[in-house]
N, C-alpha and C positions, 0 to 999 in steps of 0.2 A: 594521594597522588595517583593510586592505579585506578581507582573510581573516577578522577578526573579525565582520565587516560581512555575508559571505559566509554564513557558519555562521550565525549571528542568521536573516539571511535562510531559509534550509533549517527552524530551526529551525521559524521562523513558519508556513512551510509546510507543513508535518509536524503540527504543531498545528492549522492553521486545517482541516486533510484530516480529521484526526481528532474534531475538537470537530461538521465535519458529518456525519460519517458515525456518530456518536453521537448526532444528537438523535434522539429518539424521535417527535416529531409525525409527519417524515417516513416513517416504518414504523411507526408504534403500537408497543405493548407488547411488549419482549422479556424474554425470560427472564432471557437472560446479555449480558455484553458486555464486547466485548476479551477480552484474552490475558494469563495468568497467570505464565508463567514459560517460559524457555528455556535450553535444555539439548541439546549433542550433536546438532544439526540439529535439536531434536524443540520445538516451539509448545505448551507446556500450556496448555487451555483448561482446563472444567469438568468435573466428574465422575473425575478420573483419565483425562479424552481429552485426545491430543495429536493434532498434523497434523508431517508431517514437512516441509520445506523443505532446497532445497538447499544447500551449500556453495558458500559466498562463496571469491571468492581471494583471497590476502596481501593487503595493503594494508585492509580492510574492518576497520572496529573496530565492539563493539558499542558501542551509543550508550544510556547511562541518560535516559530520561524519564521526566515523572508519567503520562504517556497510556499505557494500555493497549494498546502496541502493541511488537512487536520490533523494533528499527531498530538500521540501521548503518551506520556515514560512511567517507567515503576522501574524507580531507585532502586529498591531492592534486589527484584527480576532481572534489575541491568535489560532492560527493554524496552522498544517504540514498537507503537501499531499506530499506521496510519493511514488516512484514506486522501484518496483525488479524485477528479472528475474530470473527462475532456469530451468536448460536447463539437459535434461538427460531423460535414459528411463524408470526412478523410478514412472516417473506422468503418464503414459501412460495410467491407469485402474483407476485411483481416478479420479471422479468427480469433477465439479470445486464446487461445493456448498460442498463437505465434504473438500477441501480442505480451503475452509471459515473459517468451522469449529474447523479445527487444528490452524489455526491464531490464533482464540480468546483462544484457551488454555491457562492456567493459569491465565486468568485475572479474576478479582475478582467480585461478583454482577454481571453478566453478563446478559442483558436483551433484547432479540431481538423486536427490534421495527418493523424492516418491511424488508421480503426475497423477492427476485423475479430475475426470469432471464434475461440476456441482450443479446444483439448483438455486438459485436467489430471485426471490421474486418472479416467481412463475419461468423463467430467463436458464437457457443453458449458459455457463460460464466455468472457467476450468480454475486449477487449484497448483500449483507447485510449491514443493517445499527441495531444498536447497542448501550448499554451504559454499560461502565463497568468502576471498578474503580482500578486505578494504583497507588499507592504509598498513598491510602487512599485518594486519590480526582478522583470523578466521570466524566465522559469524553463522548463523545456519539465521534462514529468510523463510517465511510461508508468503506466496505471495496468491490471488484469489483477483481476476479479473471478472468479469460481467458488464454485455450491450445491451443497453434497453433506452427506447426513446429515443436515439439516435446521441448518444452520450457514452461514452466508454468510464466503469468505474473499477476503479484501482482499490484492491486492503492488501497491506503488509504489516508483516512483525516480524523483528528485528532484533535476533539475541546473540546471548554468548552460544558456544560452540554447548550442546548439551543442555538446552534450556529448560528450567522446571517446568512439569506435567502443565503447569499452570497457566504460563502462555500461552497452548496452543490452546486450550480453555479458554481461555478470556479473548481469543482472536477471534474462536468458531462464536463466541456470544457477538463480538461486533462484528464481524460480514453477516452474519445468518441474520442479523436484524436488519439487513438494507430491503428497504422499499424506497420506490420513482412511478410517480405516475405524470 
C-alpha cells in the first residue's frame, strides 16, 4: 500500500510539473507543445524533429501518461525522470533559470537546495535542484532547462526526500545526452 501511495505521489508530481509548465498565460502563445513520441534515445517533437537524450540503465521502465512528456520510473528508486519539449516564439526573451522558476509554481514548501548553470549541446541552460511538497509528502526535484532552435527543453527527476546517490547519476547520464539540431 505505501508503494502504491509512493508512485500516486510521483505521479501527482509529474502532472502538477507538467499541467504548469503548459499553461500558456505564463508565456503567451506557442506554437507547439510537448513531445510526440519516443523511440531509440530519440524525443519526436514537431515537424519530423527529434532531440536525442541519453540512455537510462536497467532498472528504468518507460512510464505511459496522458501528458505530453517522456517519463520513466525505477520501482525500486521510487523515481520518474522525465523530458518535454515546447517549441514556439513565446521562449525567445525568458531565461532558462526563470523558466525554472515557473515549473516549480504552485508546489508547496518549496526549498532550493542548489542553482547553477550548465552546458548541453553547446547551449547555455541552468540546473535546480529542490524539495517541495505534492499531495502533503515531501519530494526533492532536479530540474535542468535548455533553449536551442527556438524550442525550450525541459528534464526532471523526481524522488523521495533523500534519494540514492544513484538518481542524480542516472539524470546527469539522461540530460547530458541531449542533442537538437
Amino acid at each position: 500500500m505505501g508503494e502504491k501511495r509512493r508512485v500516486r505521489g510521483a505521479f501527482i508530481l509529474l502532472s502538477t510539473l507538467v499541467v504548469l509548465s503548459l499553461v500558456g498565460c505564463l508565456f503567451g502563445p506557442v506554437r507547439y507543445r510537448g513531445v510526440k513520441s519516443y523511440r531509440d534515445g530519440q524525443v519526436f517533437i514537431r515537424h519530423g524533429k527529434s532531440y536525442q537524450i541519453g540512455t537510462l540503465p536497467e532498472g528504468w521502465r518507460g512510464l505511459d501518461t496522458r501528458a505530453r512528456v517522456i517519463a520513466f520510473y525505477h520501482p525500486e528508486l521510487r523515481s520518474t525522470i522525465f523530458t518535454d519539449a515546447f517549441c514556439g516564439s513565446a521562449f525567445e526573451d525568458v531565461q532558462s533559470k526563470d523558466l525554472l522558476g515557473r515549473m516549480a509554481l504552485g508546489l508547496e514548501h518549496v526549498r532550493i537546495l542548489e542553482e547553477s548553470p550548465v552546458e548541453l549541446d553547446g547551449r547555455g541552460g541552468h540546473m535546480k535542484r529542490l524539495t517541495a511538497n505534492v499531495d502533503g509528502v515531501a519530494h526533492e526535484l532536479r530540474l535542468v532547462t535548455v533553449k536551442k532552435g527556438g524550442c525550450v527543453f525541459d528534464f526532471a527527476a523526481v524522488s523521495p526526500l533523500s534519494p540514492a546517490p544513484q538518481v542524480a547519476h542516472d539524470f546527469e547520464i539522461f540530460y547530458r545526452g541531449f542533442h537538437y539540431e
